[in-house]
PyMOL commands that place a pseudoatom at each C-alpha (Angstrom):
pseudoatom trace, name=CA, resn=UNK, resi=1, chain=A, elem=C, hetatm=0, pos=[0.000, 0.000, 0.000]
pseudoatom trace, name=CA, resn=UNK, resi=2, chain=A, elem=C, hetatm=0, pos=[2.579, 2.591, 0.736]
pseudoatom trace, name=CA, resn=UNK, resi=3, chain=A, elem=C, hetatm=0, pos=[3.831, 1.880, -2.805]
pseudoatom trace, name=CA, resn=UNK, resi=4, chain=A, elem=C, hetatm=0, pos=[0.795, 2.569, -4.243]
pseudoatom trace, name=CA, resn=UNK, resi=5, chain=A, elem=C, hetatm=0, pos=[0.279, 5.550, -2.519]
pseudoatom trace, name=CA, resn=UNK, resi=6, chain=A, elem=C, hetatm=0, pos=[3.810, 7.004, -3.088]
pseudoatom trace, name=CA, resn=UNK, resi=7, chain=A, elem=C, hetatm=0, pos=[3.425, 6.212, -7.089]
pseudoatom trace, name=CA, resn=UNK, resi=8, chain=A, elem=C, hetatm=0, pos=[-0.305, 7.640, -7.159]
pseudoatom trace, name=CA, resn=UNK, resi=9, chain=A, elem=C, hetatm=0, pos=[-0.847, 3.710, -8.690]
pseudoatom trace, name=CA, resn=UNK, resi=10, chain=A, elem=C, hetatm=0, pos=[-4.281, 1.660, -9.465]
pseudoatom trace, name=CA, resn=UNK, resi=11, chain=A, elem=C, hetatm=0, pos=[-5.351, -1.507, -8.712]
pseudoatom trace, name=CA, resn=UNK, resi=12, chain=A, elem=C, hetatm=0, pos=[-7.656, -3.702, -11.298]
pseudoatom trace, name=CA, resn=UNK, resi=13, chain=A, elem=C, hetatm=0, pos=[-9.427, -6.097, -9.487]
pseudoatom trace, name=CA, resn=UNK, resi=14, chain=A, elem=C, hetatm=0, pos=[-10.853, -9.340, -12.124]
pseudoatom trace, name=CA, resn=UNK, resi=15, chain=A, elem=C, hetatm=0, pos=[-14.741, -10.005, -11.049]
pseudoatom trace, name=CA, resn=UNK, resi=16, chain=A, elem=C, hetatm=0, pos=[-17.219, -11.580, -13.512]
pseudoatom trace, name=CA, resn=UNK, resi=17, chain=A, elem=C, hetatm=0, pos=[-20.237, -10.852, -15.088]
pseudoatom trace, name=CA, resn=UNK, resi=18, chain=A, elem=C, hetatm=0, pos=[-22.014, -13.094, -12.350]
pseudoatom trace, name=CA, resn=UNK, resi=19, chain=A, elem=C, hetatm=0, pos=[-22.307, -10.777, -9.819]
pseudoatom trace, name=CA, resn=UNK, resi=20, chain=A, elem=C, hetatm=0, pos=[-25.048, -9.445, -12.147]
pseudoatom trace, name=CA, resn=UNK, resi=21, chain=A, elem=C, hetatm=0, pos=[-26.693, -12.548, -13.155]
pseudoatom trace, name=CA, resn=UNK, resi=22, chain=A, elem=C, hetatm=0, pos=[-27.571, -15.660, -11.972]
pseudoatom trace, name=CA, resn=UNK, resi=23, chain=A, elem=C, hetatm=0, pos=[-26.041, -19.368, -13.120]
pseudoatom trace, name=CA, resn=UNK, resi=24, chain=A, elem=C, hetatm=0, pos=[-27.227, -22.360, -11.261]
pseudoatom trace, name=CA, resn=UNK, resi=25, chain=A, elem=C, hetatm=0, pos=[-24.518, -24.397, -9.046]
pseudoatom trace, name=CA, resn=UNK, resi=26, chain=A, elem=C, hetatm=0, pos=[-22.329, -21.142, -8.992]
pseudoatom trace, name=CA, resn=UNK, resi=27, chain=A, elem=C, hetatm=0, pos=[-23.492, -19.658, -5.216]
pseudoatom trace, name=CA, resn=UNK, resi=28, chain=A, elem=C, hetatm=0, pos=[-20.151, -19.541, -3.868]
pseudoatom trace, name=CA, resn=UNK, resi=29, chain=A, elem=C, hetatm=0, pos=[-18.255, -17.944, -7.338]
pseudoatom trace, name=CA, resn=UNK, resi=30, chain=A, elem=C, hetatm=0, pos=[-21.397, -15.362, -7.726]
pseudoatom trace, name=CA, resn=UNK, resi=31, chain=A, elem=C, hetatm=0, pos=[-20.875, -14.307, -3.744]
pseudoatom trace, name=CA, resn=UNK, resi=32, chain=A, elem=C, hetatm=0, pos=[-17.047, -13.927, -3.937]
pseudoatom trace, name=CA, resn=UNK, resi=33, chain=A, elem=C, hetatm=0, pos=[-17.138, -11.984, -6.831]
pseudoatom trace, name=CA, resn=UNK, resi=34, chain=A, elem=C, hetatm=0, pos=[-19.974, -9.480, -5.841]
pseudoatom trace, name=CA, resn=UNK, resi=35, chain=A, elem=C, hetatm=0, pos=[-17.822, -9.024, -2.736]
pseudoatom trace, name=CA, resn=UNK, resi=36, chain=A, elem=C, hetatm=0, pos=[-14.481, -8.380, -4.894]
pseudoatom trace, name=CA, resn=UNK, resi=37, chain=A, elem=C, hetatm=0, pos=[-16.604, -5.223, -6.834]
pseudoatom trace, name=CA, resn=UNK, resi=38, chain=A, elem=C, hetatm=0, pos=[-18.511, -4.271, -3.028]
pseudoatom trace, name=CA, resn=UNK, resi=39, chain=A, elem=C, hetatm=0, pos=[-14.444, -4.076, -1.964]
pseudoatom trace, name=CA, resn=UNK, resi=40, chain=A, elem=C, hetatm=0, pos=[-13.320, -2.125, -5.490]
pseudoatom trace, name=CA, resn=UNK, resi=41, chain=A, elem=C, hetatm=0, pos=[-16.174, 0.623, -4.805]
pseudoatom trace, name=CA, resn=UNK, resi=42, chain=A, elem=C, hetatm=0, pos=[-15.145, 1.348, -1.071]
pseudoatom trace, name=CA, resn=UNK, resi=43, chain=A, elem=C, hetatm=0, pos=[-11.115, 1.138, -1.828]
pseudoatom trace, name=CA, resn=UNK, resi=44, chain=A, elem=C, hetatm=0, pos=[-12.013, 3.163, -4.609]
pseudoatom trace, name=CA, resn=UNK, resi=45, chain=A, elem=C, hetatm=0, pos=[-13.518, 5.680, -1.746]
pseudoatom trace, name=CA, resn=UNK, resi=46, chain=A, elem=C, hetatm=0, pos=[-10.767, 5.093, 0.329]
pseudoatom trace, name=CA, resn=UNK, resi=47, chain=A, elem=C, hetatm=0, pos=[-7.894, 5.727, -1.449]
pseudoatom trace, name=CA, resn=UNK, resi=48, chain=A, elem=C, hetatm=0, pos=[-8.541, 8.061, -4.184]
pseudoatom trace, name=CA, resn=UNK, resi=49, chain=A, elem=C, hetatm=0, pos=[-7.634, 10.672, -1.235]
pseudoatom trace, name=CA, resn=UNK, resi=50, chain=A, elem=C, hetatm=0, pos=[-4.387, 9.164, -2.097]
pseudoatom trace, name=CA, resn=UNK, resi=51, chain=A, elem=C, hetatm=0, pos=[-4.125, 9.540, -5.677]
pseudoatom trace, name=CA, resn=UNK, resi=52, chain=A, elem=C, hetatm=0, pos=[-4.546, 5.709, -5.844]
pseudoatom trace, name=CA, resn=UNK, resi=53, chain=A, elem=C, hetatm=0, pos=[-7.703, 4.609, -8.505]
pseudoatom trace, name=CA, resn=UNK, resi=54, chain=A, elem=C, hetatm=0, pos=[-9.410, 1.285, -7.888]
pseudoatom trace, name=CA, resn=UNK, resi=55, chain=A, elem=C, hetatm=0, pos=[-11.624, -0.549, -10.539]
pseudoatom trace, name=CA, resn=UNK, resi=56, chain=A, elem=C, hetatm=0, pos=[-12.076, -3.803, -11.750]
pseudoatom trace, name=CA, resn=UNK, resi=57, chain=A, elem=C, hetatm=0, pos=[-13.012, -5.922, -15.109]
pseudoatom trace, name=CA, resn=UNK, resi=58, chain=A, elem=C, hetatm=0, pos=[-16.476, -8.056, -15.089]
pseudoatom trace, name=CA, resn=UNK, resi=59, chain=A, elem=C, hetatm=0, pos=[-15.812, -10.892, -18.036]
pseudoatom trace, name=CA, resn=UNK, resi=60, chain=A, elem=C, hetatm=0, pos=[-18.104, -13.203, -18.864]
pseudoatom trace, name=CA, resn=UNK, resi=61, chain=A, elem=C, hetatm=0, pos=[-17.056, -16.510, -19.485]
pseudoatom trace, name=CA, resn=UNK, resi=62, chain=A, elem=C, hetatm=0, pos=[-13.449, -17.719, -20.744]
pseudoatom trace, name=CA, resn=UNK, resi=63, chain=A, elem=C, hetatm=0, pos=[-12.066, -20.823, -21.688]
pseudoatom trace, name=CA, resn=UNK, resi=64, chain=A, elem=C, hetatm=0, pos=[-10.052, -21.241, -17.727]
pseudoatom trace, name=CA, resn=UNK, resi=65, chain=A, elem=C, hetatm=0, pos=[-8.803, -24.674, -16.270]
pseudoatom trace, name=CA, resn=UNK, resi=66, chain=A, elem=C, hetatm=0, pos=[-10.822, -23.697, -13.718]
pseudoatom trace, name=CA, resn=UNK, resi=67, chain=A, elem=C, hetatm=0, pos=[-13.969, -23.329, -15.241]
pseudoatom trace, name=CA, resn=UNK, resi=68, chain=A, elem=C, hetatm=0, pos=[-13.230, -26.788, -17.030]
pseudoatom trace, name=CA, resn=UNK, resi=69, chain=A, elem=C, hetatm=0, pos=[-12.631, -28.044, -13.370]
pseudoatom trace, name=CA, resn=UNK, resi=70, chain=A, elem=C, hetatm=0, pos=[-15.830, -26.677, -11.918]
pseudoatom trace, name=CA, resn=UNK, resi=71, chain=A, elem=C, hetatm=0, pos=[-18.480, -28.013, -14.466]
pseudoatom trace, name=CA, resn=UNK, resi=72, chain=A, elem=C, hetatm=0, pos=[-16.650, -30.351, -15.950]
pseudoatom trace, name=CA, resn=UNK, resi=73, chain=A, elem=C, hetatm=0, pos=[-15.308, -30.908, -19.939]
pseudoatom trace, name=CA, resn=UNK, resi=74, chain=A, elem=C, hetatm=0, pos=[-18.705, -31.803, -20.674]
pseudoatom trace, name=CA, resn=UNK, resi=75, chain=A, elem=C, hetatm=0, pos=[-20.521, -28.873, -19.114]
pseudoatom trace, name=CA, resn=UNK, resi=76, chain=A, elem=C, hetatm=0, pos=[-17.753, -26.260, -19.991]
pseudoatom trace, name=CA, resn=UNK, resi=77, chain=A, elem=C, hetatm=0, pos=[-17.991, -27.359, -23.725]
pseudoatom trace, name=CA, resn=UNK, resi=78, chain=A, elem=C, hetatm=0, pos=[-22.017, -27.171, -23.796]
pseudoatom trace, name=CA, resn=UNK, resi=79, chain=A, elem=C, hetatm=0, pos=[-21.991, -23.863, -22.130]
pseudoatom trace, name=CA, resn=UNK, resi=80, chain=A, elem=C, hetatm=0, pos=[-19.384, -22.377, -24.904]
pseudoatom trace, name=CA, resn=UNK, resi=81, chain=A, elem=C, hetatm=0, pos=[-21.638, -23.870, -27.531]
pseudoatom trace, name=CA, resn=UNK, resi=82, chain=A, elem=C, hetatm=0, pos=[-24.769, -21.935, -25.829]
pseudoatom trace, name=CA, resn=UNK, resi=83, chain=A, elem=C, hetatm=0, pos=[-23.209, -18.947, -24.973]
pseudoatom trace, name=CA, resn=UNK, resi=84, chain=A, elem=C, hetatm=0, pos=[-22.048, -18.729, -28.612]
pseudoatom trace, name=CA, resn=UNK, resi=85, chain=A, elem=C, hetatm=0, pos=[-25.497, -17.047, -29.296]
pseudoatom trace, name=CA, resn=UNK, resi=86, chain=A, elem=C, hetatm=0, pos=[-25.932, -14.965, -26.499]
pseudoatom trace, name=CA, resn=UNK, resi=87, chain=A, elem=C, hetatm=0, pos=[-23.210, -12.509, -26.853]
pseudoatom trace, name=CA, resn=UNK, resi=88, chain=A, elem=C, hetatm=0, pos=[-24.360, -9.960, -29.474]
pseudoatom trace, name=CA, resn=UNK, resi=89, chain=A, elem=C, hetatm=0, pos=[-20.730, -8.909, -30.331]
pseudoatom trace, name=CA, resn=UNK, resi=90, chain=A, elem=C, hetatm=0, pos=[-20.218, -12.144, -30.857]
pseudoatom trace, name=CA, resn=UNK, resi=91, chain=A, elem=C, hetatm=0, pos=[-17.825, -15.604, -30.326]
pseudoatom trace, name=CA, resn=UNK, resi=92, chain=A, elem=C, hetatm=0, pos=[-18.675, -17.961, -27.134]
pseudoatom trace, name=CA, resn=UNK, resi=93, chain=A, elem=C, hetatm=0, pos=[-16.091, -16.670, -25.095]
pseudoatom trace, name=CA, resn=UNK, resi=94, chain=A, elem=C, hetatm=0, pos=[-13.531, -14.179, -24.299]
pseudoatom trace, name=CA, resn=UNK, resi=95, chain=A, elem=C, hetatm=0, pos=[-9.609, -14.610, -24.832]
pseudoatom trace, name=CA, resn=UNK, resi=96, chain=A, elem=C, hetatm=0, pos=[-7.438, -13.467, -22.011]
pseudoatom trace, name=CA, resn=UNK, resi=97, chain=A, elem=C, hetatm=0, pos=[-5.305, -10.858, -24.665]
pseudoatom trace, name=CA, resn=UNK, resi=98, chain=A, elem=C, hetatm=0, pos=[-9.305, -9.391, -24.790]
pseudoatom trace, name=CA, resn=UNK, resi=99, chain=A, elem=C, hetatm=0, pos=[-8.841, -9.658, -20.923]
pseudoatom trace, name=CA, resn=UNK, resi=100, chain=A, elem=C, hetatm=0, pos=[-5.144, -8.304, -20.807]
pseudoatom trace, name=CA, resn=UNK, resi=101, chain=A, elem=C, hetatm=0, pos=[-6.281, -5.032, -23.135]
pseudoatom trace, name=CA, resn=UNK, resi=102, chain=A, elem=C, hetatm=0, pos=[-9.150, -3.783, -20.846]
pseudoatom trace, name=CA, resn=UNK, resi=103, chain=A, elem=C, hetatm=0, pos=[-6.748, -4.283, -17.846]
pseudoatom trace, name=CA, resn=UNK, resi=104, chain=A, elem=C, hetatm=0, pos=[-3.466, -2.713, -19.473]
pseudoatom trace, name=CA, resn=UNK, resi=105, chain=A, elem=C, hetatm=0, pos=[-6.324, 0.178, -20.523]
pseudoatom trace, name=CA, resn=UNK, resi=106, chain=A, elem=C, hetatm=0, pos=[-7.822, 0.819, -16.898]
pseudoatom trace, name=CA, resn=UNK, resi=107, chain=A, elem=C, hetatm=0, pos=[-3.770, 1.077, -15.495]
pseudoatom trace, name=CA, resn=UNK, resi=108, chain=A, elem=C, hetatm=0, pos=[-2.946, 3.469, -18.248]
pseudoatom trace, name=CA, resn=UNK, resi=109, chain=A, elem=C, hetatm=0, pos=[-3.360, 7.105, -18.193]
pseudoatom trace, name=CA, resn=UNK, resi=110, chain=A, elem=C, hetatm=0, pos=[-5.962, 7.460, -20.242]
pseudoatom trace, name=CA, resn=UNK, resi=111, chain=A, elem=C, hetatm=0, pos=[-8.282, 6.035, -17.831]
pseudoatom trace, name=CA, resn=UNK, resi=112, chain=A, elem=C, hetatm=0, pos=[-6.930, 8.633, -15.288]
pseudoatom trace, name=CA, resn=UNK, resi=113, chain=A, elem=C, hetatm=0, pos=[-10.451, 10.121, -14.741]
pseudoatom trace, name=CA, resn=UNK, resi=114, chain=A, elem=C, hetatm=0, pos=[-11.868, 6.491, -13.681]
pseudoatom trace, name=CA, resn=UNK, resi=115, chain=A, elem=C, hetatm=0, pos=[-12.443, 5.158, -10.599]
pseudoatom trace, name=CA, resn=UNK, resi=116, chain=A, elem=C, hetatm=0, pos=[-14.453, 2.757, -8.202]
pseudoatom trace, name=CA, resn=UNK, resi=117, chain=A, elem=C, hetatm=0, pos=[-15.798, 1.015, -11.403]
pseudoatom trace, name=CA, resn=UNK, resi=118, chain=A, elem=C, hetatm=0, pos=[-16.736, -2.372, -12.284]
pseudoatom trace, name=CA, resn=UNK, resi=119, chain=A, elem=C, hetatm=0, pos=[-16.600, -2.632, -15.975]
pseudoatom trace, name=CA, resn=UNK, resi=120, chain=A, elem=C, hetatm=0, pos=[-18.032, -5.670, -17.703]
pseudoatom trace, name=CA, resn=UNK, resi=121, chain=A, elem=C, hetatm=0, pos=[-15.980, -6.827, -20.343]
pseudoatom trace, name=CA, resn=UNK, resi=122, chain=A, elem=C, hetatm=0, pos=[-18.514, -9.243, -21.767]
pseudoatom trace, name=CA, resn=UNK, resi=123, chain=A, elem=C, hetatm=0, pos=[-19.375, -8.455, -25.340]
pseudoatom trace, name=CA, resn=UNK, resi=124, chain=A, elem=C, hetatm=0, pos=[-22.877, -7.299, -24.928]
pseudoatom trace, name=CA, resn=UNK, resi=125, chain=A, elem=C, hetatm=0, pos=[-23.757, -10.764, -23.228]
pseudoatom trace, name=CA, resn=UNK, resi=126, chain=A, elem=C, hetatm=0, pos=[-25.676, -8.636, -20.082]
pseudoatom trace, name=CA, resn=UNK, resi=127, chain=A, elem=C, hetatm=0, pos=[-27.693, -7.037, -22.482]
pseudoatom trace, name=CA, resn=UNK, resi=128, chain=A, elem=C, hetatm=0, pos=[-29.114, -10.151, -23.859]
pseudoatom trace, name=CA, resn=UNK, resi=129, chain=A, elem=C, hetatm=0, pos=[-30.313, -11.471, -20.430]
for i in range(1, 129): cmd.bond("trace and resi %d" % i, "trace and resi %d" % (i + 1))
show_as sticks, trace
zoom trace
């Protein structure tokens, strides 16, 4: 922290869309993750008397071990077939360089002016439902 504070740094938290909607058998994930963006708002408060900024990324779903893990191949595979139609910019999932650009973007200085914000990265998919 005193790092951050002395270089006027930020701090991009990784959330997921699920703290906005609900996916069966995912309780635990979907609590975490609303927590992580409830703790990015009020460090956001918190430190920007510091000159430090706080947001985070909300992706929907990417191809991760430990998604594969958590359903299972099975699962994992059908839900990248499904979601395939629900994202209206379209593909089934995101790629981590998608990831990686929205994250390198929030820690640059063009995103200076933003703060205590939890910006889905999701291609649309919220919008569908």
């Amino acid at each position: 922290m005193p790092y951050l504070i002395k270089t006027e740094g930020c701090v991009v938290n990784v959330s997921s869309i699920a703290t906005e909607i609900y996916i069966p058998e995912c309780l635990q994930y979907s609590m975490a993750k609303s927590a992580l963006d409830h703790f990015t708002k009020c460090g956001a408060l918190e430190l920007a008397k510091s000159g430090v900024r706080m947001n985070s990324i909300n992706p929907s779903s990417m191809p991760t071990k430990i998604l594969h893990r958590a359903l299972g191949p099975e699962k994992a595979s059908e839900l990248f077939k499904q979601s395939k139609s629900l994202h209206p910019l379209g593909s089934s999932c995101l790629t981590l360089k998608e990831v990686s650009d929205v994250v390198i973007f929030l820690c640059s200085p063009e995103s200076n002016s933003i703060t205590g914000s939890c910006l889905r990265t999701d291609r649309g998919r919220l919008m569908v439902g």
